[in-house]
C-alpha positions in Angstrom: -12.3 -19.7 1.4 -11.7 -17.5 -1.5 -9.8 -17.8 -4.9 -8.0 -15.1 -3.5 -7.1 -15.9 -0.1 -6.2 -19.9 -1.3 -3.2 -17.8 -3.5 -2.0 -15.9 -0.6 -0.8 -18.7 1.2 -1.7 -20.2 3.9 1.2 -19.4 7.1 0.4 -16.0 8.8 2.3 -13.2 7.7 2.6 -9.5 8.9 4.2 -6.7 6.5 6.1 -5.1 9.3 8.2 -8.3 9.3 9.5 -7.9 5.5 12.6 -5.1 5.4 11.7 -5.0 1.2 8.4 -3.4 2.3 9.8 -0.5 3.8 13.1 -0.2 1.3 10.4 0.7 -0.9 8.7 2.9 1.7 11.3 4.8 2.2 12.6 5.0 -1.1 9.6 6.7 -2.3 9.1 9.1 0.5 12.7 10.3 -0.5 12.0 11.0 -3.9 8.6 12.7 -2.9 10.6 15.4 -0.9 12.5 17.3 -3.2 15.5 18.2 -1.3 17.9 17.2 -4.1 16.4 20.2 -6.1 17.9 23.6 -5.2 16.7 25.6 -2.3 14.6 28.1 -3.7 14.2 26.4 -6.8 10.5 27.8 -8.9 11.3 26.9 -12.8 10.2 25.1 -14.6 6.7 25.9 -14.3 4.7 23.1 -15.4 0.7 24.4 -16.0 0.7 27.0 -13.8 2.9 24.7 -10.5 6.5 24.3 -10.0 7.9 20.9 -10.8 8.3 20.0 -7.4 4.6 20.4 -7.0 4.4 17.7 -9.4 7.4 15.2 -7.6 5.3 15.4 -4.3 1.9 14.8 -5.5 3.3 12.0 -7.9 4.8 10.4 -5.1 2.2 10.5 -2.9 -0.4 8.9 -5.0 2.5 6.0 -5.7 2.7 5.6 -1.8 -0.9 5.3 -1.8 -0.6 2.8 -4.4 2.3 0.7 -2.8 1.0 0.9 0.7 -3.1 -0.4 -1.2 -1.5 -3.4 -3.0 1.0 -4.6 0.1 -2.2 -4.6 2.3 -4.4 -6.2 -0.3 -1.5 -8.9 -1.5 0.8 -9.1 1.6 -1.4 -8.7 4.9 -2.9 -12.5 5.9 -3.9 -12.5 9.4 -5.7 -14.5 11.9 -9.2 -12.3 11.4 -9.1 -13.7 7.9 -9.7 -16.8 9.2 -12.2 -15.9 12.3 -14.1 -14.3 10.0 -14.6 -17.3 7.7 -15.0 -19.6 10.7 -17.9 -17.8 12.1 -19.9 -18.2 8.9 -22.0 -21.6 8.9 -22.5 -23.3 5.4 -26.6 -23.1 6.1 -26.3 -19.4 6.2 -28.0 -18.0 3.2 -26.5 -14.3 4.4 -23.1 -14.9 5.1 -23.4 -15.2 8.9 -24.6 -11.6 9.0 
């Protein structure tokens, strides 16, 4: 078992169970969509975009962000452990 894995915990967890995860979820879809700007709204022009180019592509790379590190931090399943079962310690490959 890994460094990593050993910190995770051991109990089996799923990030559909945890309402925090999508709080934040939906918290930064909202700001993504800019409908607190006003309809029609072009200035400022930032480089050449409007500023509400700039919201949505900033929050999509944060949702891409939030959703890598709550799958890489926060998702422990049983697979995890299947995987490392099937391995045998003689295996100079990894059980590949």
């Amino acid at each position: 078992m890994s460094a990593h894995s050993e910190q995770r915990g051991s109990g089996k967890s799923e990030p559909i169970r945890k309402p925090w995860i999508w709080i934040g979820m939906l918290a930064i879809i909202l700001v993504g969509i800019p409908w607190y700007l006003p309809p029609g709204m072009i200035e400022p022009i930032v480089f050449g975009l409007p500023l509400w180019t700039y919201i949505a592509v900033g929050s999509s790379v944060a949702l891409c962000g939030y959703l890598t590190w709550i799958l890489s931090r926060h998702w422990n399943l049983v697979e995890d452990e299947e995987e490392s079962a099937s391995t045998t310690p003689g295996d100079a490959d990894g059980g590949r």
